[in-house]
N, C-alpha and C positions, 0 to 999 in steps of 0.2 A: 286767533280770532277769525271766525268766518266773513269772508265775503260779501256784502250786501249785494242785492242783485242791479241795483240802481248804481253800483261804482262801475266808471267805465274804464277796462284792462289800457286803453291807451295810451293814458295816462300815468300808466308804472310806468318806470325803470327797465331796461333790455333784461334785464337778472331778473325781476321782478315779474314780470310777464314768462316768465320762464320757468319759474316755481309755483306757477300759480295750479298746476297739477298734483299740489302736497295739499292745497286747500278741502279735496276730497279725503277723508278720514279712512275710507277704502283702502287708499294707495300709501297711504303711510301706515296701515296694516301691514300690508304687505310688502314694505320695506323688515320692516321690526318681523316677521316670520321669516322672512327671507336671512334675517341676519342671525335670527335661531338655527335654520339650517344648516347655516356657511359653519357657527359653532357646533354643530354635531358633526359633521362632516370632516372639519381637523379635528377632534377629539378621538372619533372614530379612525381618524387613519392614524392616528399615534399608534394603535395596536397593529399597524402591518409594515413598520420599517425598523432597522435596526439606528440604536442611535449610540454616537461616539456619548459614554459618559463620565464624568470625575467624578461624584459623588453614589453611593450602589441607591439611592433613593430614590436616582433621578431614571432606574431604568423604569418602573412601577409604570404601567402605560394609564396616558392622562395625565400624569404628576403636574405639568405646566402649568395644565386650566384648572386643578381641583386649586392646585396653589393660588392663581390668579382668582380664583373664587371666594377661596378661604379668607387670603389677605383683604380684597376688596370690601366683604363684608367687615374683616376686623376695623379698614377705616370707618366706616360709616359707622360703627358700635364706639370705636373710640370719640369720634366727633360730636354722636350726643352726648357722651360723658362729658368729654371737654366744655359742652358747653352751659354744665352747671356751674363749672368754674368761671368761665368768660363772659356769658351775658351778663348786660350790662341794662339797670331801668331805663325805659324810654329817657327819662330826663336826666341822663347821667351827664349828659353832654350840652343841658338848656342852659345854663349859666351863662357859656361863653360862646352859645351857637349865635349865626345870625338870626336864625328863624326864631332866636325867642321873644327878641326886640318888637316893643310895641312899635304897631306901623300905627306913622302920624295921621293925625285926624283928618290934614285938610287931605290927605289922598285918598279917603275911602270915601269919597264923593262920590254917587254914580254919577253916570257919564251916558247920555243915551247918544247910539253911534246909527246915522243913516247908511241903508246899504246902494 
């Protein structure tokens, strides 16, 4: 959520006022390209060292990150699967929520509040 221009920063937090340089959409581009580079850059240097290896598949250069890739995607394909199994309808849980409890009468009185 962006910043209004009417909020005054001196009123954040020490952290808060400190971050407030992600609120430019610019700079958090170029976090996220930057963090593409850093991954071409180990990938690219797997092909110039030699590595101790125990399995002959592991010498394949890149093997790490395509794995890390491959696997990562397989969660996220399993997780929609899974969740034809799992979801559950909104009101599977209204019976015994609190939120399903009619709220008593006399409390939805309005209430006008001076400031």
């Amino acid at each position: 959520m962006a910043r209004k221009a009417e909020d005054s920063t001196k009123d954040y937090p020490a952290l808060g006022r400190k971050l407030l340089w992600l609120d430019n959409m610019k700079n958090v581009n170029r976090i996220v390209y930057g963090l593409y580079g850093l991954c071409a850059v180990l990938f690219l240097a797997d092909f110039f060292y030699k590595k101790k290896t125990y399995v002959a598949i592991e010498n394949f250069p890149g093997f790490y990150a395509l794995y890390g890739f491959v696997m990562c995607a397989a969660l996220v394909i399993c997780a929609r699967g899974m969740r034809i199994f799992l979801m559950r309808d909104e009101k599977y849980y209204a019976p015994k929520d609190v939120e399903s409890e009619p709220f008593p009468e006399s409390d939805m009185e309005r209430e006008t509040v001076h400031d």
